[in-house]
C-alpha positions in Angstrom: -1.2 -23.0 20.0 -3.7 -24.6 18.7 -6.5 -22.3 19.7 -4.8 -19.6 18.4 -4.8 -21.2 15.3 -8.3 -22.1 15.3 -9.1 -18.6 16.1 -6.8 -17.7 12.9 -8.4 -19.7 10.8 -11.9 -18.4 11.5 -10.8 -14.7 11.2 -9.2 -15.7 7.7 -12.5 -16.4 6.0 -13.2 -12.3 6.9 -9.8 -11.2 5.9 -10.0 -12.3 2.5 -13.3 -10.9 1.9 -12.4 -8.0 3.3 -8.8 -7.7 1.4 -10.7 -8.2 -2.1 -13.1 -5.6 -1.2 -10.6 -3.0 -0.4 -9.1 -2.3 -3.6 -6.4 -0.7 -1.8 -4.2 -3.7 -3.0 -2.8 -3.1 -6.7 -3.4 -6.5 -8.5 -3.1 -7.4 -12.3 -3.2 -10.2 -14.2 0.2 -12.4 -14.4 1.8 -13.9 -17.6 3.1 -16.7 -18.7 2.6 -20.3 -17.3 4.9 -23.0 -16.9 5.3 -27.0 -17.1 4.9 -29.5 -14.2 8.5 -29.5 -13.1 9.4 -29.6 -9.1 12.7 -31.0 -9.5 15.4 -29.8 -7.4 16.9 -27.8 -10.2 13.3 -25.3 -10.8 11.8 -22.5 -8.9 8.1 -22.7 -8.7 7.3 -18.9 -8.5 3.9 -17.1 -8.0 3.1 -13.6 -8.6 0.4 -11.5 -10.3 2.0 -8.0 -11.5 0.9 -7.6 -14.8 3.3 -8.0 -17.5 3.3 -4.1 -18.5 3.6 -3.1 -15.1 6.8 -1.8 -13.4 7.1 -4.9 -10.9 6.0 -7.3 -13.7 9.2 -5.9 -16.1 11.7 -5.8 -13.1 10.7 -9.7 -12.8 10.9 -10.5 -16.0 14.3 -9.7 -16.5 15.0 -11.1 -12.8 13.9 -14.4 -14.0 16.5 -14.2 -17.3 19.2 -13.5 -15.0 18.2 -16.1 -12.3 18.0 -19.0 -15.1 21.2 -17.5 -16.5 23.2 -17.5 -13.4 21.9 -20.7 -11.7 21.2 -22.9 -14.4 17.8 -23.5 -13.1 14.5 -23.1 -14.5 11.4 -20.7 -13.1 8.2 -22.7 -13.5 6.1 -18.8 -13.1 2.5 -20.0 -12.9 -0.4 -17.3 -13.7 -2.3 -16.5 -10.5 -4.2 -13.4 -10.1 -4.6 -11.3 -6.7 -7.6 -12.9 -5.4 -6.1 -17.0 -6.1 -3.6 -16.1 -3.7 -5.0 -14.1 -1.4 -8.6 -16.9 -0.9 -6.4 -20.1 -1.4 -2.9 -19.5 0.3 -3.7 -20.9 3.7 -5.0 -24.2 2.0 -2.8 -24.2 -1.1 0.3 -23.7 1.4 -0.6 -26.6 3.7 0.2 -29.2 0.8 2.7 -30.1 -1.4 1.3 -28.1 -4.2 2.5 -25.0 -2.5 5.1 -23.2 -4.4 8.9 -22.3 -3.8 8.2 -18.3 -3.9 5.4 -16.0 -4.0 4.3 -12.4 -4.0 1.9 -11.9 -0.7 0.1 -8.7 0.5 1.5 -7.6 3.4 -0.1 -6.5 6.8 -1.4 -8.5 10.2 -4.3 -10.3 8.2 -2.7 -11.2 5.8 1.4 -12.1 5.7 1.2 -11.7 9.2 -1.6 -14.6 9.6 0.4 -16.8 7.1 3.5 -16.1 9.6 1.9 -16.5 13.0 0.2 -20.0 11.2 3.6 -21.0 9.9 3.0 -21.1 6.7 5.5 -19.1 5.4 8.9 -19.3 6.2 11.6 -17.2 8.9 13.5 -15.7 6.5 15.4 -13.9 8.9 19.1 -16.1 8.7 18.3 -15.2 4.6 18.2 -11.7 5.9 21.4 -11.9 7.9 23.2 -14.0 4.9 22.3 -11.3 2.1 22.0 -8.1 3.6 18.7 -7.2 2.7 18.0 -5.3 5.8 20.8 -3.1 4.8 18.8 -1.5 2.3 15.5 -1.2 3.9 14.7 2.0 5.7 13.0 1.0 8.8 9.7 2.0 8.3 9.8 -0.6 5.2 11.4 -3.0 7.2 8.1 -2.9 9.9 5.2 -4.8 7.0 8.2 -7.4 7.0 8.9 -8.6 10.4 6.0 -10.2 12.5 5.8 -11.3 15.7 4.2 -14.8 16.8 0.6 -13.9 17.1 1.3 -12.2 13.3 1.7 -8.5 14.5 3.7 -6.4 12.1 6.8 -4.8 13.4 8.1 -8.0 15.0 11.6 -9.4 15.5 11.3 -12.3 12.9 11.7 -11.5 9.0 8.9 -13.6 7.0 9.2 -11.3 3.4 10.9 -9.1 1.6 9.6 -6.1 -0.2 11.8 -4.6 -3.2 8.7 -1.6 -4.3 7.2 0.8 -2.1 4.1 2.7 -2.4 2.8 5.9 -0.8 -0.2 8.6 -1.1 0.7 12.3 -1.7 -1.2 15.0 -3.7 -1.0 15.0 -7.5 -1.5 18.5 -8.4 -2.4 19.9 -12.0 0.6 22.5 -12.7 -1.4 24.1 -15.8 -4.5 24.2 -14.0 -2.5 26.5 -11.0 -1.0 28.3 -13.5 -3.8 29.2 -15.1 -5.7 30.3 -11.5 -2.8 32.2 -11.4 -1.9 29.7 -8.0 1.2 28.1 -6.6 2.0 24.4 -5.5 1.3 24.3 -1.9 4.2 23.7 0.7 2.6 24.2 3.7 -1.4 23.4 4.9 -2.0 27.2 5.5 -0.8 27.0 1.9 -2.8 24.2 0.3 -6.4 25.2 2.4 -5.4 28.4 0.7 -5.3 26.8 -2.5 -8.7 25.0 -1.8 -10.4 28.2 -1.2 -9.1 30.1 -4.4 -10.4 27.2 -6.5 -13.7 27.3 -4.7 -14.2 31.3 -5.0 -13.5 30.4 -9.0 -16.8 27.6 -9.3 -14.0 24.9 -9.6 -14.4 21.7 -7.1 -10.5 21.2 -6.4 -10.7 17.6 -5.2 -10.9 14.9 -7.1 -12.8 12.6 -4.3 -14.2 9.0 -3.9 -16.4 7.8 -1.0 -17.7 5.2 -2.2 -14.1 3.3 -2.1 -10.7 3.6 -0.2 -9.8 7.7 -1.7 -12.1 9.6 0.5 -10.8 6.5 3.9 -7.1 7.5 2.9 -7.7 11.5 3.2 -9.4 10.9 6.7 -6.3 9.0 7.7 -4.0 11.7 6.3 -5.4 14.5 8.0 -5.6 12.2 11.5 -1.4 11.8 10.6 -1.2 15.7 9.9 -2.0 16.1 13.9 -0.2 13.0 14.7 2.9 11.8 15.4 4.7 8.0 15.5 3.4 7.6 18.9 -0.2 7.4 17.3 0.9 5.4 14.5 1.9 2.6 16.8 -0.9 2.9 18.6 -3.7 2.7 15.9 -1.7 -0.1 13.5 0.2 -2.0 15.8 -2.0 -1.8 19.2 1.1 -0.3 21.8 -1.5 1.6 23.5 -5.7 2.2 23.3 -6.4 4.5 20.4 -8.3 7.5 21.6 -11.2 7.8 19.3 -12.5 11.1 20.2 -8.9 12.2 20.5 -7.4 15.4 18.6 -6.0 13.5 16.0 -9.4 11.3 14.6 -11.3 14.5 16.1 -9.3 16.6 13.7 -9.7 14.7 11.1 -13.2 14.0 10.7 -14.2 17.6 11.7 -11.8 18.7 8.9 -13.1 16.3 6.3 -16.8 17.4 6.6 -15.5 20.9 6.5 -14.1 19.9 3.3 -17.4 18.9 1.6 -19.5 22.3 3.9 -16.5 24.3 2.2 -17.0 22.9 -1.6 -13.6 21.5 -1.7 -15.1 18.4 -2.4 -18.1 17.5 -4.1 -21.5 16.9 -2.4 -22.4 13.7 -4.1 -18.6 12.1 -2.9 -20.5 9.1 -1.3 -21.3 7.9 -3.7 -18.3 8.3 -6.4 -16.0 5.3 -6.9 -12.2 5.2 -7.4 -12.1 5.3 -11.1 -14.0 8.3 -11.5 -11.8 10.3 -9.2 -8.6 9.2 -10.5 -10.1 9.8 -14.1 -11.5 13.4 -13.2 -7.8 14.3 -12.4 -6.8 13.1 -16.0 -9.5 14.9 -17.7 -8.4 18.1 -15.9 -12.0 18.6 -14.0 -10.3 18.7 -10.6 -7.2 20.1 -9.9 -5.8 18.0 -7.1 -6.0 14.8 -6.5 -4.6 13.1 -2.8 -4.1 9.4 -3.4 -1.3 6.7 -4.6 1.9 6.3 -6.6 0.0 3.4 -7.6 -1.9 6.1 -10.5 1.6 7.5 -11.6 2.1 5.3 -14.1 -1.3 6.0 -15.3 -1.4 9.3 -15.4 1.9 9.2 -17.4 0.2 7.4 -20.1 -3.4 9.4 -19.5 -2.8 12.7 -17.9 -1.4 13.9 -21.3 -3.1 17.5 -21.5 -1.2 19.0 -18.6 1.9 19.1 -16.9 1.2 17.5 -13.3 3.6 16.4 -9.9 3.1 14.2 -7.3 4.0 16.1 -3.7 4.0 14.9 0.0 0.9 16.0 1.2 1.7 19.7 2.9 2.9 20.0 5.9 2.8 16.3 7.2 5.9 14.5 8.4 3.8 11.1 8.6 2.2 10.1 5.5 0.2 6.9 4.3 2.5 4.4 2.8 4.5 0.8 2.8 6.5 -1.7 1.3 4.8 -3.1 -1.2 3.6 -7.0 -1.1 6.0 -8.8 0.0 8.2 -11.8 -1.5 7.6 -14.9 0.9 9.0 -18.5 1.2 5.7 -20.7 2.4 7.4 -23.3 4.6 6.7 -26.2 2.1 8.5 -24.9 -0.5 10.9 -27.3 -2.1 14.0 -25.2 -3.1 14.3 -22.3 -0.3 17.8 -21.4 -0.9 16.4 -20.8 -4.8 14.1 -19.0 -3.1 16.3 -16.6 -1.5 18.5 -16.4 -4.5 16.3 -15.0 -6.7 15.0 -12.5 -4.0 18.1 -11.1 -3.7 18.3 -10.5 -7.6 15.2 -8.7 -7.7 16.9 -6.7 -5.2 20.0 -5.8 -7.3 20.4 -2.4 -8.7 19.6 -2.6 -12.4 16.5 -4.8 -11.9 15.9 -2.2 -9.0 15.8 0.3 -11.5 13.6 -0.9 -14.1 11.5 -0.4 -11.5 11.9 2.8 -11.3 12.3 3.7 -14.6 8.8 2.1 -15.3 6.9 4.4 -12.9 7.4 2.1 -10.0 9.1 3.2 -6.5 11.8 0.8 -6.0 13.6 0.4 -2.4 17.1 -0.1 -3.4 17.8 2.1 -6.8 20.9 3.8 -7.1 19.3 7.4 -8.1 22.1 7.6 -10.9 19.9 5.0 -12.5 17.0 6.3 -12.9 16.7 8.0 -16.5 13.5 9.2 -16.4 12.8 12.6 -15.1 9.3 12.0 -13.8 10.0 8.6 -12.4 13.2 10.3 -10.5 10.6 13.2 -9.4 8.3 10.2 -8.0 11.6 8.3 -6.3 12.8 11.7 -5.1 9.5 12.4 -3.1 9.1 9.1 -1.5 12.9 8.7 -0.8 12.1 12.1 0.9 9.1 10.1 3.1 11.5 7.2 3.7 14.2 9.7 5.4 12.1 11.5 8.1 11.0 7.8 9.0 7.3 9.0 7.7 5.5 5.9 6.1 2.3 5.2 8.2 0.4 2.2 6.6 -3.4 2.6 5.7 -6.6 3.1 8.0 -8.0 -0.1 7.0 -5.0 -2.2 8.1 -5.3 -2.7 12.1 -8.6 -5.0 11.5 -10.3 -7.2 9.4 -12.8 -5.8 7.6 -12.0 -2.4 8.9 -12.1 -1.3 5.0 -15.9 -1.2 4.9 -16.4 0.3 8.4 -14.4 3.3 7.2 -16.5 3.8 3.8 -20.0 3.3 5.4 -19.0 5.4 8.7 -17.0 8.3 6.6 -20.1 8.1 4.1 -22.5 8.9 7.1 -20.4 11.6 8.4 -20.1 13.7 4.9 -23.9 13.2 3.7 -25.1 15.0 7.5 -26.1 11.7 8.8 -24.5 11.5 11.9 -22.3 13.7 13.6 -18.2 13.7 13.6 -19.1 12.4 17.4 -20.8 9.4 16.4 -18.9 9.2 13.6 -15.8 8.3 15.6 -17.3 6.2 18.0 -18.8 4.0 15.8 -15.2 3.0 14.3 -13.7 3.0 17.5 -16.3 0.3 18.5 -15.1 -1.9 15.4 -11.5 -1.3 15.6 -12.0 -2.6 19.7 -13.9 -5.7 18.5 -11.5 -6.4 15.2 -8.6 -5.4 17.2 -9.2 -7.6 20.7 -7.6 -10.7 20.1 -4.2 -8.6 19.4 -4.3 -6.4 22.2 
């Protein structure tokens, strides 16, 4: 055991660099701060949603009803994304470590906390309050590890009460106007692509320089997929086949995608920002990426009418929990702990969530009052209930994230060849990948 963790330990120091890098974790800053009280009688609670945020409401109000109902204080201390995610595995270790905290989930990260035991089995918690009751199963899978910290595992170490997933936000006034309908099927939306094209109009809002351009790659792997191929590439059941039809398919397809003009030529080198704000602007019609921009756009993405759709004809499509609740093992008040957990999963905080233009797990739809935020629950509730959540490309690995931008950057600017494209991340997912397998 103590090699392992040795070995752990030394992969962390990649992990977090890696994680930080990715941007595919939503972080904001956290409000509020809070006294020096540990006493048996206060929850010591970390998280960093940002006040405004969905998440960082829903809480809010979970902490009124927790003090209200216990009689106990919330000591909420401000930590940002990147405290927790470089200090946890010293922080944890001491008696500074707090009673709950918000953790990003996956095998590097939750799962390396779990298989270190640094965070606690929650999974009597689990059996005491129901919570696996109302998570679908896919949801359930970033929740449960196994020993050496593989997702999917028989032993509960978090709870998530958000989701996330990545779909195709399509501009409605921009289709009317091209005289086009919202796809439903891929004949449909390469359809779509091509009408746009024939018109001098780029339709997709594209970023290769960060995660955007990684997540389409994955998606159209998942459109020739099936949950066989899921396990295989994120949580090791079998060798992934990189020059397989599925990674085949999809880096062929995504350098078609630039030959074709469906994306822009310069795409390596365009960041996040500029795609998400090129779909707010109107410039590009479509834009495939997170539920994490809905609340954005809401605010922004004021000059059109717009929808957020599973991408067409995929049953499998990118997706999660989101970060999880955990209870690091030296925490002083677990059953607090698990008490306030199970508030935040409660309907009405569940929907202020929702409301808020977050994608809560456990909202009864009558809740949710907004139309657009029921539009966004509808589609993922509709992901959820074909079992269709699939994680993201950079999980399996640490470090992973980078390979995918440099390699997927080579492939769409003619450097290499989809060939050599795939077997130079099948030779990093092997080496990040070995000490699972």
């Amino acid at each position: 055991m103590a090699q392992h963790h040795s070995r752990k330990t030394r992969r962390l120091i990649a992990v977090a660099a890696a994680i930080t890098a990715s941007g595919l974790a939503l972080a904001g800053c956290a409000g509020g701060g809070g006294g020096e009280a540990s006493s048996s009688n206060t929850l010591k609670l970390w998280h960093y949603e940002g006040a405004d945020s969905a998440m960082g409401k829903a809480w809010a109000e979970a902490i009124n009803v927790f003090e209200k109902e216990t009689g106990a204080k919330v000591e909420f201390e401000e930590k940002s994304f990147e405290q927790i995610q470089k200090t946890a595995s010293q922080v944890l270790d001491t008696d500074a470590a707090p009673d709950l905290m918000e953790f990003n989930k996956g095998n590097a990260t939750a799962g390396f906390l779990a298989s270190s035991g640094l965070i606690t089995d929650i999974s009597s918690a689990v059996d005491e309050y129901g919570w696996a009751d109302k998570l679908a199963p896919s949801l359930q899978t970033t929740a449960k590890y196994s020993d050496t910290g593989v997702m999917g595992g028989d032993k509960w170490y978090g709870i998530p009460n958000y989701g996330e997933f990545v779909g195709v936000y399509y501009n409605k006034d921009a289709f009317a106007a091209a005289g086009l309908q919202i796809p439903t099927t891929y004949a449909e939306f390469t359809a779509v692509l091509d009408a746009f094209v024939a018109k001098g109009i780029t339709p997709l809002a594209e970023a290769g320089a960060e995660y955007p351009l990684g997540q389409l790659w994955y998606q159209l792997a998942l459109a020739g997929g099936d949950r066989d191929f899921v396990n295989d590439y994120q949580l090791y059941k079998n060798p992934v086949d990189w020059q397989g039809k599925e990674i085949t398919s999809a880096s062929t397809t995504l350098k078609e995608y630039v030959d074709k003009g469906y994306i822009a030529k310069d795409v390596s080198s365009v960041k996040a920002e500029d795609a998400g704000v090129s779909f707010i602007n109107g410039t590009s019609p479509i834009f495939v990426s997170g539920s994490w921009w809905f609340g954005r756009f809401v605010e922004q993405a004021t000059g059109f009418d717009w929808t957020l759709k599973e991408f067409p004809g995929a049953d499998l499509s990118l997706g999660s929990s989101g970060n999880l609740w955990v209870v690091p093992e030296n925490a002083k008040n677990k059953d607090l702990a698990y008490k306030f957990i199970d508030i935040t999963m409660r309907p009405e905080i569940q929907a202020i969530i929702g409301n808020n233009g977050g994608v809560p797990v456990a909202a009864n739809p009558s809740d949710i009052t907004d139309p657009k935020s029921a539009e966004l629950i509808d589609t993922f509730n509709g992901i959820l209930a074909k079992d269709g959540l699939s994680f993201y490309p950079d999980w399996p690995a640490p470090g992973f994230y980078d390979v995918i931008v440099q390699q997927l950057q080579g492939l769409v600017t003619g450097v290499q060849d989809v060939q050599t494209t795939n077997a130079n991340l099948g030779k990093q997912y092997d080496e990040g990948t070995a000490e699972f397998r």
